[in-house]
DOLOVEX-628901 format. One record per residue: residue number from 1; residue in three letters; x, y, z of N, C-alpha, C in turn. Coordinates in steps of 0.05 Angstrom, whole numbers, plus 5000, padded with zeros to 4 digits. Layout:
   n res  n_u  n_v  n_w ca_u ca_v ca_w  c_u  c_v  c_w
 NUM ALA    X    Y    Z    X    Y    Z    X    Y    Z
...
//
This chain:
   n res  n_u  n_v  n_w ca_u ca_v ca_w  c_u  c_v  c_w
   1 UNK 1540 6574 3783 1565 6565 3770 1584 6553 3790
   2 UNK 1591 6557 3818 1606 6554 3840 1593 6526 3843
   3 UNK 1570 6528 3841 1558 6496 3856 1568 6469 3832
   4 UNK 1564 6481 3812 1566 6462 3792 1594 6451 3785
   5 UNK 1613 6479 3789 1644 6469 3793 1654 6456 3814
   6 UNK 1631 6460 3828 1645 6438 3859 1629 6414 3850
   7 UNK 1606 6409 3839 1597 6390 3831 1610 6368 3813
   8 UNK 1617 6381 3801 1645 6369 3777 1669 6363 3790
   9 UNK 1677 6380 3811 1700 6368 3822 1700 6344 3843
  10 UNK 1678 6344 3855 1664 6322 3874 1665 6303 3854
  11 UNK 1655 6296 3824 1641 6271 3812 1675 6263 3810
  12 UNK 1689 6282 3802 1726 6275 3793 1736 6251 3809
  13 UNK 1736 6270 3829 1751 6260 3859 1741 6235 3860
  14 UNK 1712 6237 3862 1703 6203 3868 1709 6185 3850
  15 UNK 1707 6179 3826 1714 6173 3804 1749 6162 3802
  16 UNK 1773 6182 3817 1791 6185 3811 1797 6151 3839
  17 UNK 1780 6156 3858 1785 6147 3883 1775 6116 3873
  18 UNK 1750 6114 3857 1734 6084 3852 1764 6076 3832
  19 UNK 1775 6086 3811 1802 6086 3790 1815 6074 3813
  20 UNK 1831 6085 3833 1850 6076 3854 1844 6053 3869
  21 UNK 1824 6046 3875 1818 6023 3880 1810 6000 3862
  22 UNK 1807 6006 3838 1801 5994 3813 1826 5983 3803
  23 UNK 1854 6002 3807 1872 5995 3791 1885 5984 3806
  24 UNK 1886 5986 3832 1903 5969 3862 1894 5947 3859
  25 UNK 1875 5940 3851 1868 5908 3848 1868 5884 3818
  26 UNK 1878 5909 3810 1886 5884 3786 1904 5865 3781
  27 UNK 1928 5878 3799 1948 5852 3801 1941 5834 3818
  28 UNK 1920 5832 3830 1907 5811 3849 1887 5787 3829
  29 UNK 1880 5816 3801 1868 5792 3786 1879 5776 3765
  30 UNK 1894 5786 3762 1919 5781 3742 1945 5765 3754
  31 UNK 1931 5749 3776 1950 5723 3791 1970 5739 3807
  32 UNK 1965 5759 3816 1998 5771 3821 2011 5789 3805
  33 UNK 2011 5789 3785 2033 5795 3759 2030 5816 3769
  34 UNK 2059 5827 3758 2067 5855 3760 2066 5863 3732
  35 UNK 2057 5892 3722 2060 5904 3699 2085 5925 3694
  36 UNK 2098 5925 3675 2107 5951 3667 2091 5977 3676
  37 UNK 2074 5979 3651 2068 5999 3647 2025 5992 3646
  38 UNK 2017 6013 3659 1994 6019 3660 1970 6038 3645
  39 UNK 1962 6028 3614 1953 6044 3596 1919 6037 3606
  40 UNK 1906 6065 3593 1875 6070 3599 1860 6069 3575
  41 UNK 1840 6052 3565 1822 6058 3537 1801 6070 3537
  42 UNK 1793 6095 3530 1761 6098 3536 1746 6100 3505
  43 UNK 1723 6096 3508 1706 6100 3485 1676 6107 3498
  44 UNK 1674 6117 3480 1642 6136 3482 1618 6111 3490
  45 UNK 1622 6090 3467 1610 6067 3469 1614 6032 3484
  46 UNK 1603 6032 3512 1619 6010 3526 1603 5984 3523
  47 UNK 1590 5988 3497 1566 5956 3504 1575 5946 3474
  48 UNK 1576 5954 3443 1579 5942 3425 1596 5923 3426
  49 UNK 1591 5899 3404 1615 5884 3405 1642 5893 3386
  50 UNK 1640 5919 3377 1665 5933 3356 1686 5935 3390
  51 UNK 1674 5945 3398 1695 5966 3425 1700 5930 3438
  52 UNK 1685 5921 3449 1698 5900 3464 1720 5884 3443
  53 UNK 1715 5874 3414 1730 5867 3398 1761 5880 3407
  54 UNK 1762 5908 3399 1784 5928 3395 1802 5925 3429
  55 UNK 1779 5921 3452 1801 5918 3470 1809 5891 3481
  56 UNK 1797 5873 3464 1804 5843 3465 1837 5845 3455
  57 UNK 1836 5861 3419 1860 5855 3416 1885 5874 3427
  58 UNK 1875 5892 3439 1894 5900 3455 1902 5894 3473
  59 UNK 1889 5879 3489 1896 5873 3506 1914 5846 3513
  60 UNK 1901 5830 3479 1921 5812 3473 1950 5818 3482
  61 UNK 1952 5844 3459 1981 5861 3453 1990 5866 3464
  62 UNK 1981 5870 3488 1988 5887 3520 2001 5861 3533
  63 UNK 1990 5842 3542 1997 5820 3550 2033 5810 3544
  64 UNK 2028 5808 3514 2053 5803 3495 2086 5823 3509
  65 UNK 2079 5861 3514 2090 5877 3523 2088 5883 3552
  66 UNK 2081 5861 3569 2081 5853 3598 2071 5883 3610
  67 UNK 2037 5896 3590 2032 5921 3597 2001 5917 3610
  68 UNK 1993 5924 3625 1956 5923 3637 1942 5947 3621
  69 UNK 1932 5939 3601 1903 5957 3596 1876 5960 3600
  70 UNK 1871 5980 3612 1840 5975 3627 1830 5990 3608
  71 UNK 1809 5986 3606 1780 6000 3597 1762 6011 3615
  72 UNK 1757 6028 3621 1733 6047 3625 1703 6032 3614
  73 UNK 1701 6017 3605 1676 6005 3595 1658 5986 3613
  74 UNK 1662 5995 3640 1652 5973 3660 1632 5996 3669
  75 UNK 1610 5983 3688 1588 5989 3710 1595 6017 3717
  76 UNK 1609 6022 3727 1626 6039 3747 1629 6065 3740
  77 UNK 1631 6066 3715 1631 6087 3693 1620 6098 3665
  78 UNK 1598 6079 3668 1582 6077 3652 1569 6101 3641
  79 UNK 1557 6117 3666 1550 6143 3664 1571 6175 3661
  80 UNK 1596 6165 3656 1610 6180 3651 1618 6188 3622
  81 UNK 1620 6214 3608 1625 6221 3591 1650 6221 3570
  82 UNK 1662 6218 3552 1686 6215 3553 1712 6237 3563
  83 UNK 1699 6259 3556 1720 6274 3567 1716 6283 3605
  84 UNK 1699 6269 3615 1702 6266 3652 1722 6237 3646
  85 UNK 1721 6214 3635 1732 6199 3640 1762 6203 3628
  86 UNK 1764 6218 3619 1796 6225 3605 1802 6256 3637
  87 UNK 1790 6266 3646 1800 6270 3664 1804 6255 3689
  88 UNK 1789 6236 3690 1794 6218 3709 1824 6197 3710
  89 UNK 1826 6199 3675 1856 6179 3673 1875 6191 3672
  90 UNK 1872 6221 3673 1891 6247 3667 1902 6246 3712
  91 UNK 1880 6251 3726 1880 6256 3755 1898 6230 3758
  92 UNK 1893 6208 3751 1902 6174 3765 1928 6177 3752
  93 UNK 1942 6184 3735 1970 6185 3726 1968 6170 3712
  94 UNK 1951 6156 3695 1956 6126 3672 1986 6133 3661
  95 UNK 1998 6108 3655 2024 6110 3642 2012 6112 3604
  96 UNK 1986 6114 3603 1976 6119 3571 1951 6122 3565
  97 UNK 1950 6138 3552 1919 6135 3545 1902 6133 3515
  98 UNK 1887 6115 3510 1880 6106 3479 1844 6121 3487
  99 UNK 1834 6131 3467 1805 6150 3467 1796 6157 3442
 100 UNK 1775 6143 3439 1765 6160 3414 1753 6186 3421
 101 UNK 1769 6197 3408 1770 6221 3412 1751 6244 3393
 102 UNK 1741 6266 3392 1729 6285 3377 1749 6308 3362
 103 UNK 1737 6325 3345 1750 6350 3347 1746 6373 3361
 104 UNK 1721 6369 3385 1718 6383 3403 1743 6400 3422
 105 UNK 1739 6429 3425 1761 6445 3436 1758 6435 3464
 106 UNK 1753 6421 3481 1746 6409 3507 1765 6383 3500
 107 UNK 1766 6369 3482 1779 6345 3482 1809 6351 3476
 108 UNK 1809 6372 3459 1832 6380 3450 1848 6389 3472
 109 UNK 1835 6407 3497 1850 6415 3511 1862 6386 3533
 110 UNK 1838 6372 3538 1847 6354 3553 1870 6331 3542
 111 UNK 1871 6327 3518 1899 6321 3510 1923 6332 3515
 112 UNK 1924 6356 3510 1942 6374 3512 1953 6381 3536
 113 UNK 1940 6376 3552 1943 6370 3579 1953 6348 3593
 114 UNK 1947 6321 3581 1950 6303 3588 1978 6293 3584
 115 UNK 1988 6309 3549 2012 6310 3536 2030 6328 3554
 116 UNK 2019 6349 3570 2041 6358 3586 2047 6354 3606
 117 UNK 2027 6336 3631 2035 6313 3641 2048 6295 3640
 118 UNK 2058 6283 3613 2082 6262 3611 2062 6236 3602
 119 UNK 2034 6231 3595 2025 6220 3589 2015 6218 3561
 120 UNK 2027 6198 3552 2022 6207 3518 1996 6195 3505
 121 UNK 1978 6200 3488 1953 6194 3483 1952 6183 3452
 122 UNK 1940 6161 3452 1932 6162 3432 1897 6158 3425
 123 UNK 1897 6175 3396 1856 6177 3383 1858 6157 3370
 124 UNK 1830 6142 3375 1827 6115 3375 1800 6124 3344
 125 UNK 1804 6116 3324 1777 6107 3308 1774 6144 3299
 126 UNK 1770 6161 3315 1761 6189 3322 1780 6206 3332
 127 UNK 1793 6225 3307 1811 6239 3319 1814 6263 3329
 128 UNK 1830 6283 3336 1836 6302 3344 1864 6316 3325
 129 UNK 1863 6325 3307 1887 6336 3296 1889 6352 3308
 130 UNK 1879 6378 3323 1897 6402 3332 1913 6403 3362
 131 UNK 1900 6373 3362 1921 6368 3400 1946 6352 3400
 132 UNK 1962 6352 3422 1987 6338 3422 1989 6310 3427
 133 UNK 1967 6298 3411 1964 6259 3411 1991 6256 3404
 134 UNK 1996 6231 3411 2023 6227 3392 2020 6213 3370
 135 UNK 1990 6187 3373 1981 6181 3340 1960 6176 3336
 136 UNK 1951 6167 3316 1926 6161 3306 1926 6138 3294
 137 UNK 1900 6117 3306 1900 6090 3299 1866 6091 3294
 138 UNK 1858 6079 3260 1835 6090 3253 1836 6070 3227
 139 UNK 1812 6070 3211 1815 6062 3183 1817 6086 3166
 140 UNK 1816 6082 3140 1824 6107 3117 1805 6116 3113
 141 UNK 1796 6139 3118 1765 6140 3108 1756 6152 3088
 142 UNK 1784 6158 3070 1773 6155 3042 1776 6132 3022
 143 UNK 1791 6118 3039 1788 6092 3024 1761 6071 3037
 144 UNK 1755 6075 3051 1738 6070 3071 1704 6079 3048
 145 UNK 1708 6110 3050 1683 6119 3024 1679 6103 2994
 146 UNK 1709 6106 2991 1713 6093 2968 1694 6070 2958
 147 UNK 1698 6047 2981 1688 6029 2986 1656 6027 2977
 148 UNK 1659 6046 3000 1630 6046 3002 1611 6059 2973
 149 UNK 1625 6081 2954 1613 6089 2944 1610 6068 2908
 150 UNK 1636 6050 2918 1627 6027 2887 1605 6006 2892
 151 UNK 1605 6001 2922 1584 5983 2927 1552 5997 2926
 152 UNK 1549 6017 2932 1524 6035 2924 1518 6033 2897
 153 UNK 1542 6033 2878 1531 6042 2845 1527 6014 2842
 154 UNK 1538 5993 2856 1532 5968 2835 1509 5963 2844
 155 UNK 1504 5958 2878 1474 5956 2880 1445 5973 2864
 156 UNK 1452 6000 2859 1439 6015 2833 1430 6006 2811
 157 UNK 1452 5991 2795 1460 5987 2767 1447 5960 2775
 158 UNK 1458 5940 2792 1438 5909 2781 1409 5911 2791
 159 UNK 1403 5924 2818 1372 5933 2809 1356 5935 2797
 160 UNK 1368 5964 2785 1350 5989 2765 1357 5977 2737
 161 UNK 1374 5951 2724 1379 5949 2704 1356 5936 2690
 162 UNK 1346 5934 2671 1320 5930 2658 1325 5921 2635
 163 UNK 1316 5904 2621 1306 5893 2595 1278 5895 2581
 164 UNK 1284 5916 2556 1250 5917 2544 1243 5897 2525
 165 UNK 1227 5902 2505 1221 5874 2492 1237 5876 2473
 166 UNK 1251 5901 2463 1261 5896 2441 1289 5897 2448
 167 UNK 1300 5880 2471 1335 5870 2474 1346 5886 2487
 168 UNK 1337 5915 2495 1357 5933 2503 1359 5927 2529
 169 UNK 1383 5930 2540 1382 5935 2574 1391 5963 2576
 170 UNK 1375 5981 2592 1370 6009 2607 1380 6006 2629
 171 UNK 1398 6024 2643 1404 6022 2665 1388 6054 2682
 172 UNK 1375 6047 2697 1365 6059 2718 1350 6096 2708
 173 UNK 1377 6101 2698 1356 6126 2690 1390 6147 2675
 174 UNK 1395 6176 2681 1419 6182 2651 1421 6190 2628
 175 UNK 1432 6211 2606 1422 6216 2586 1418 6190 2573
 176 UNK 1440 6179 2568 1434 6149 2548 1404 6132 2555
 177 UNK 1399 6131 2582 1381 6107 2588 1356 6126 2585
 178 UNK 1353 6170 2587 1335 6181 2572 1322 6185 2540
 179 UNK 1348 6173 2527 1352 6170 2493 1337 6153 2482
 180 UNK 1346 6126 2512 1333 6102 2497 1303 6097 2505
 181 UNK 1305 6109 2522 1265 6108 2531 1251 6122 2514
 182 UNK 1264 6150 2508 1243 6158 2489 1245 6153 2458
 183 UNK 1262 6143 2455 1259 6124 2429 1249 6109 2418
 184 UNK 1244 6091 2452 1236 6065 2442 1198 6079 2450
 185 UNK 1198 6097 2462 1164 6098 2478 1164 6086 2506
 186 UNK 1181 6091 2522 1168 6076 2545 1155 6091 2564
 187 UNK 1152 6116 2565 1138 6137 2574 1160 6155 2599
 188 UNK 1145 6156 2619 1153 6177 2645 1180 6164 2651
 189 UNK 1194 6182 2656 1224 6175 2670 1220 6170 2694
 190 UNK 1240 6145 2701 1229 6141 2734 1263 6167 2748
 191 UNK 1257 6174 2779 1270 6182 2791 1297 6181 2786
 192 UNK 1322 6195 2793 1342 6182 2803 1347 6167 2831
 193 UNK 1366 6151 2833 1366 6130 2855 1383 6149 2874
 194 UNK 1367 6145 2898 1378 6159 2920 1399 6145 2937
 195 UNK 1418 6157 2951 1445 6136 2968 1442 6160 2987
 196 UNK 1442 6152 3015 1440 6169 3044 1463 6152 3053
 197 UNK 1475 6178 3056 1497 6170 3091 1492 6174 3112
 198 UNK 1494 6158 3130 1479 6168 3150 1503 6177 3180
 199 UNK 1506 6199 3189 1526 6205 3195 1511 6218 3221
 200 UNK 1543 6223 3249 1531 6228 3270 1526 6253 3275
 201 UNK 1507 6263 3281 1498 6288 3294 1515 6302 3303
 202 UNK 1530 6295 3319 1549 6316 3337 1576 6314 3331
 203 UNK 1578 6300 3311 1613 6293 3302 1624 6317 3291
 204 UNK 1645 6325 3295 1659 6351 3290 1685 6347 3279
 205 UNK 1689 6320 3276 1719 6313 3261 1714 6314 3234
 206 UNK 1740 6315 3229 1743 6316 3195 1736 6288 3183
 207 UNK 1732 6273 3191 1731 6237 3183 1711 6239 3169
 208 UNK 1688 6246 3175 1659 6240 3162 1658 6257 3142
 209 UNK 1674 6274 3129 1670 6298 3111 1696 6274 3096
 210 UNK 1711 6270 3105 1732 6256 3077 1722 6227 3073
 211 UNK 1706 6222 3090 1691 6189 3081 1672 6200 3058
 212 UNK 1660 6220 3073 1636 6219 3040 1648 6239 3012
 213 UNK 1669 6243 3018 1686 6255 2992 1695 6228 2974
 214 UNK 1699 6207 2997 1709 6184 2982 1686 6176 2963
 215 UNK 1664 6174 2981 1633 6157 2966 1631 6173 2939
 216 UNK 1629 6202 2945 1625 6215 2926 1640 6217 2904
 217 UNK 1670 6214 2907 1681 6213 2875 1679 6175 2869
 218 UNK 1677 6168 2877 1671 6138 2874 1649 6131 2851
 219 UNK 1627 6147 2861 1599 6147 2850 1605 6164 2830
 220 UNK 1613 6189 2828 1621 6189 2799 1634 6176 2789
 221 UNK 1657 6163 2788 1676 6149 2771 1659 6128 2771
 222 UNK 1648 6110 2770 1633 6086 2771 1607 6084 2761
 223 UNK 1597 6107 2762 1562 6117 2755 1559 6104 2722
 224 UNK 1573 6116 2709 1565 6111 2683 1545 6135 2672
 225 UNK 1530 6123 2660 1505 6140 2657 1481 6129 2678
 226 UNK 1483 6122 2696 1467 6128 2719 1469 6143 2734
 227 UNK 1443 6153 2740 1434 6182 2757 1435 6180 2791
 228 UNK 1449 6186 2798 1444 6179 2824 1458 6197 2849
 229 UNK 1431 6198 2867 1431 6223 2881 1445 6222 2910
 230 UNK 1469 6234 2922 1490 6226 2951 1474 6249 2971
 231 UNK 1460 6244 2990 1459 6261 3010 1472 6243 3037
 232 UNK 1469 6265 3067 1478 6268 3088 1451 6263 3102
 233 UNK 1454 6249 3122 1430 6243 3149 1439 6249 3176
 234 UNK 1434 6270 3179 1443 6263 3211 1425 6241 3227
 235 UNK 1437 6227 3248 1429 6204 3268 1440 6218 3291
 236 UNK 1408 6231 3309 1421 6232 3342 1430 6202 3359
 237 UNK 1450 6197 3365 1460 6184 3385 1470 6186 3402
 238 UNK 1457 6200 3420 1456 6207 3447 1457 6182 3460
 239 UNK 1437 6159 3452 1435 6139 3467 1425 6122 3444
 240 UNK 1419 6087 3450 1402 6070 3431 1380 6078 3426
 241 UNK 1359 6093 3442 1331 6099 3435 1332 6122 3406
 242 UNK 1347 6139 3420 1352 6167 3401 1359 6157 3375
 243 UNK 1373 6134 3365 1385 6123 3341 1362 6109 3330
 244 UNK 1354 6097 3358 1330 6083 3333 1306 6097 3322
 245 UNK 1300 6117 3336 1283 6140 3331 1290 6155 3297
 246 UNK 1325 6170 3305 1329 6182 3285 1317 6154 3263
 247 UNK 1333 6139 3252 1328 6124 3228 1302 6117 3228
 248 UNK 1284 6109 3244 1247 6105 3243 1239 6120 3233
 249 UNK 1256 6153 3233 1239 6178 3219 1242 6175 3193
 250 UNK 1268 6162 3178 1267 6165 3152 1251 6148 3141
 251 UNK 1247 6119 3150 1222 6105 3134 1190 6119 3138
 252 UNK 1196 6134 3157 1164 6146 3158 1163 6174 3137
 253 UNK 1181 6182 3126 1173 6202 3109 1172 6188 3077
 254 UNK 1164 6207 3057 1162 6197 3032 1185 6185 3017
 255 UNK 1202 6213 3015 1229 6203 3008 1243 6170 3009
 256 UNK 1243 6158 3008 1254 6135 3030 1279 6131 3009
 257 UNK 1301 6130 3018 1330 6127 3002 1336 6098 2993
 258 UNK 1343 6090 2973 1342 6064 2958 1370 6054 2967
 259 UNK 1392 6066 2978 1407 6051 2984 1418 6075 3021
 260 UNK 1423 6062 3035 1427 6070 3069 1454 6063 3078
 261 UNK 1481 6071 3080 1499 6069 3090 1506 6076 3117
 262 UNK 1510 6057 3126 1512 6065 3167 1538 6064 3163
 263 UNK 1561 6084 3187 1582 6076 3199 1587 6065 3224
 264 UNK 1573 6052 3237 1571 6039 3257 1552 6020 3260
 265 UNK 1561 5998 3283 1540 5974 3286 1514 5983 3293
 266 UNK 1513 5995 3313 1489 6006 3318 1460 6017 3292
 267 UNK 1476 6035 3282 1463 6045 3253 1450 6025 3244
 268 UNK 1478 6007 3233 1475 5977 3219 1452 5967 3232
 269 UNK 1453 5953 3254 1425 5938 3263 1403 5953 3268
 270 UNK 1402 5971 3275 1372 5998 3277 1364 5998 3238
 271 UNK 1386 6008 3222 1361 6005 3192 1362 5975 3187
 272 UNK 1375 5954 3192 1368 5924 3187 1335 5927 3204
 273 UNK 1325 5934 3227 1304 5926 3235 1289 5945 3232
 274 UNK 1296 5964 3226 1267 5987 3202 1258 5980 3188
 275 UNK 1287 5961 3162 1275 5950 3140 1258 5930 3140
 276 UNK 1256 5917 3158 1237 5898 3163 1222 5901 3172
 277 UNK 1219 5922 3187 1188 5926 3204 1172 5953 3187
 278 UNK 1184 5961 3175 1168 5973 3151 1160 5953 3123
 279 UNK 1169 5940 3124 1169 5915 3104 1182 5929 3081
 280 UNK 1207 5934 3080 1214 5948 3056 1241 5936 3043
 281 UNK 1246 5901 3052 1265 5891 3040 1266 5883 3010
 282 UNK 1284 5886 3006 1290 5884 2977 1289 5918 2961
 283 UNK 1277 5935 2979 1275 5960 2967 1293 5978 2963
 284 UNK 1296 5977 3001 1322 6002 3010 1349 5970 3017
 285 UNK 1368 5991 2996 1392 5966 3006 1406 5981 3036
 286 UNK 1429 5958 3054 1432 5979 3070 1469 5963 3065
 287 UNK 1484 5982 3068 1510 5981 3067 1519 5976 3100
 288 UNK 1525 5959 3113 1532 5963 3136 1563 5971 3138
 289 UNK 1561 5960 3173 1593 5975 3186 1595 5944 3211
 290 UNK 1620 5933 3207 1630 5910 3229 1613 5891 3221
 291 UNK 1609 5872 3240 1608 5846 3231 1598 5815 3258
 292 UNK 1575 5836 3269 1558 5827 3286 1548 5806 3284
 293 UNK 1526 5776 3291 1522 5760 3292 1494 5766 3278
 294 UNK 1480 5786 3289 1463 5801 3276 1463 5808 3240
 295 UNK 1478 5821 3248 1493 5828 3218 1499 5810 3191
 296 UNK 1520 5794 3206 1521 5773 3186 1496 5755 3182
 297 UNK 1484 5743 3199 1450 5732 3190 1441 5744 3175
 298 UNK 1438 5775 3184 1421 5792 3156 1431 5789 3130
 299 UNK 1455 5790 3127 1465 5789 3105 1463 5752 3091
 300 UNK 1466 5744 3105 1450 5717 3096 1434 5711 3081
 301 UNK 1405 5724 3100 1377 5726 3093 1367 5752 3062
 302 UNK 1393 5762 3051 1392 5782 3037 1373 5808 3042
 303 UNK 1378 5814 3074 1370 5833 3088 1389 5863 3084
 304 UNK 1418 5856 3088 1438 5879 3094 1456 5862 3066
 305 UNK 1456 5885 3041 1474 5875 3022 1499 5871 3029
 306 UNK 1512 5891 3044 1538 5885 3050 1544 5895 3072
 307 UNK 1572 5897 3087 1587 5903 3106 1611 5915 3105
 308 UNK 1631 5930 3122 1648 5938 3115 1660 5924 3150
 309 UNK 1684 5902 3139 1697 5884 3167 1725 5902 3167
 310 UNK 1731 5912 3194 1750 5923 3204 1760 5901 3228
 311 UNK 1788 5896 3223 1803 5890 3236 1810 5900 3263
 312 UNK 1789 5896 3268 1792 5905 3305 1813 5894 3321
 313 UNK 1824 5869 3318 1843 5855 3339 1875 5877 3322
 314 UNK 1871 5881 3303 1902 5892 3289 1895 5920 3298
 315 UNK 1875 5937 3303 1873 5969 3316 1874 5971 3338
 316 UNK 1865 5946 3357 1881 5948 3386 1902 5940 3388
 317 UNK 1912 5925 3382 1948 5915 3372 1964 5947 3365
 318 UNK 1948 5958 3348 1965 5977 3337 1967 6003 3361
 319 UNK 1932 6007 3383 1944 6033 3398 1975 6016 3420
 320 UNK 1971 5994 3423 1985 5996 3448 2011 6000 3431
 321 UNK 2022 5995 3409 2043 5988 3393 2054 6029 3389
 322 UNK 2038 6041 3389 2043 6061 3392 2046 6076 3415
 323 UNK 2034 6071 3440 2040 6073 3462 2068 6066 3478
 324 UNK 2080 6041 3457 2106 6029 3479 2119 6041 3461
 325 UNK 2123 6047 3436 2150 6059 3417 2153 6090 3426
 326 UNK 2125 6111 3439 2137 6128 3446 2145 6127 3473
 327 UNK 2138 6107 3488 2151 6108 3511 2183 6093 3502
 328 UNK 2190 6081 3490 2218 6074 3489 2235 6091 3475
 329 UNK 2224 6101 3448 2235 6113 3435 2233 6150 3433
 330 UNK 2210 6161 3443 2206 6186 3451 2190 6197 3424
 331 UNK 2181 6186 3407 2170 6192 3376 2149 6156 3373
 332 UNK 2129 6166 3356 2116 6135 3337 2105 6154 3312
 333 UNK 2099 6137 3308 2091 6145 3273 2057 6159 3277
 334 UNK 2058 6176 3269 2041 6193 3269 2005 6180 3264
 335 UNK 2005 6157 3239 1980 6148 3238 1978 6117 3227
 336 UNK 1973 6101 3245 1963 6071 3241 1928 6063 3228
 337 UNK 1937 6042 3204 1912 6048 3190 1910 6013 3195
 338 UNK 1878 6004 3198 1877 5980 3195 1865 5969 3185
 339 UNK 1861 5946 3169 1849 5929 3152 1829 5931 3148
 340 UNK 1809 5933 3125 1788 5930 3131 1775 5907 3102
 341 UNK 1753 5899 3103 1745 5874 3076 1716 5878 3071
 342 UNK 1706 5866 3051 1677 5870 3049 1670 5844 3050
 343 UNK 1642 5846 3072 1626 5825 3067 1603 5827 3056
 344 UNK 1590 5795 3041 1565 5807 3020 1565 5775 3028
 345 UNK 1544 5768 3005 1530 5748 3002 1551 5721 2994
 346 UNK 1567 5737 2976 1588 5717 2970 1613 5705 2990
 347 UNK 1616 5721 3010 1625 5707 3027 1628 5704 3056
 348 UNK 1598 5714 3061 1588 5709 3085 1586 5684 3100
 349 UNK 1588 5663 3084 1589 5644 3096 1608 5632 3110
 350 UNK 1641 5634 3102 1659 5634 3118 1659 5644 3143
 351 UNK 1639 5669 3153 1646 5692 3166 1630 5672 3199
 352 UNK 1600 5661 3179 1591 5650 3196 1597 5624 3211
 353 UNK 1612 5613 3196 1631 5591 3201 1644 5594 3220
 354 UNK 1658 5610 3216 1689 5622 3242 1674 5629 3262
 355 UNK 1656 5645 3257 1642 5653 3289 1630 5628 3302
 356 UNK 1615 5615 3284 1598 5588 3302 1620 5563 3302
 357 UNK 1654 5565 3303 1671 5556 3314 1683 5573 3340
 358 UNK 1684 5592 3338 1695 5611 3359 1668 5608 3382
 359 UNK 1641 5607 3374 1624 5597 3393 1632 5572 3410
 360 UNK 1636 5553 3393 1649 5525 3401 1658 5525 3423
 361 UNK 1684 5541 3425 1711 5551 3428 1703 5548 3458
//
């Protein structure tokens, strides 16, 4: 246990020392300029294009408030955890710190800590209610379920909707659509339609329990008399392999769920290329998350029915926006929510437009 605490304190130190030379040289890259103030971003994930999006627009914002925000998302630190790298920005003195954060009692404490250092924090996407953040910048995530859970029933309902010979349309399965089958003779009831969330393994925040509260009263209010069944998936994401693994397991068992909701890009493009390499398009729909180049093609190709687009340049706008009001004012508003839209077939094409101008660009 002695070796391992000196081991930990050795990786700190070094880490704290590569930071000090990291951060001494940014006004050299930044033409000179002098900053105010010196805020820190970390995230679990330093390669997606959600996280580079989010500190694009912060950093916009930062610019605007003559503030330097670095990211943690480089080489250097790659192999660092988030809560070693929140001690690392805790040791360097950052004048702020933005983190998606857990509800892990390790993260909690290192806030709380950080908050009694004079450094104020804000949970990025991933929160921490029982520590001393000062806010929370995230989407709603029961409006967020919500979402998600009307776009599940419609994909259900225009599916599973059916016409027999004699005029009726049946929707999917339900007492009514049981009334009318055996009325008319059409024999064996097919299944109810299955909807999987697919959610992270090790997440311990309250977010993923009020997102699928959203799906779930959603799917009732909307159901009708269709039958249709909400479970939970865990996805290890430890790393990309582990993610693509978890989801490869569910097309390999019987079960296979007729509609797949990811909350992240990753998810998103791992069941986009299950569904295809199992050949099971058109079968399992998949609800995505952001709004990848990837992504939107699929949804083109009527691969990925839909998307859920979050305003990433307005959630990094919003931590630093919380960062400078409690530094001026000593208080910010407790929780920043940001935009989010659906993309589908109908108006995906705009989406790809803007991007293959921003390619231009």
């Amino acid at each position: 246990m002695f070796l391992t605490a000196v081991c930990i304190m050795l990786t700190v130190v070094m880490a704290v020392y590569v930071l000090w030379f990291y951060q001494g040289s940014y006004q050299e890259e930044g033409n000179g300029e002098t900053y105010d103030r010196y805020y820190m971003m970390i995230t679990q994930d330093n390669k997606s294009s959600f996280w580079q999006s989010v500190y694009q627009g912060a950093s916009e914002r930062a610019r605007e408030e003559n503030v330097y925000v670095d990211w943690l998302g480089n080489d250097q630190f790659r192999n660092y955890s988030v809560e070693e790298q929140m001690q690392v920005a805790i040791a360097s003195g950052v004048d702020g710190i933005i983190v998606t954060a857990s509800e892990s009692e390790e993260m909690t404490a290192l806030i709380d800590q950080a908050a009694a250092e004079g450094i104020p924090v804000v949970t990025l996407y991933g929160d921490n209610t029982q520590s001393a953040r000062c806010s929370f910048v995230g989407v709603g995530s029961y409006n967020l379920g919500r979402e998600y859970g009307r776009q599940a029933v419609k994909i259900v309902q225009d599916r599973h909707a059916f016409t027999t010979d004699l005029g009726i349309t049946v929707l999917y399965d339900g007492e009514k659509a049981i009334a009318m089958k055996q009325e008319i003779g059409l024999g064996t009831i097919d299944r109810p339609a299955r909807v999987t969330l697919l959610v992270n393994a090790y997440a311990k925040g309250l977010d993923q329990n009020i997102l699928y509260s959203g799906i779930q009263e959603a799917i009732e209010q909307e159901r009708g008399d269709t039958v249709i069944e909400l479970s939970l998936r865990s996805v290890d994401d430890t790393n990309d392999f582990s993610v693509e693994e978890s989801i490869r397991d569910i097309f390999m068992e019987g079960d296979i769920p007729d509609v797949l909701i990811c909350l992240n890009e990753l998810n998103t493009t791992c069941a986009y290329q299950a569904v295809v390499d199992y050949n099971r398009v058109g079968t399992v729909s998949i609800l995505g998350h952001y709004i990848s180049d990837t992504i939107l093609n699929a949804i083109d190709r009527n691969v990925i029915y839909a998307t859920i687009d979050i305003d990433t340049a307005q959630m990094g706008g919003f931590c630093i926006d919380a960062l400078q009001e409690y530094h001026d004012l000593g208080y910010t508003s407790q929780y920043f929510t940001a935009d989010i839209s659906l993309v589908s077939k109908d108006n995906v094409d705009a989406y790809l437009e803007r991007e293959e101008a921003q390619d231009d660009e």
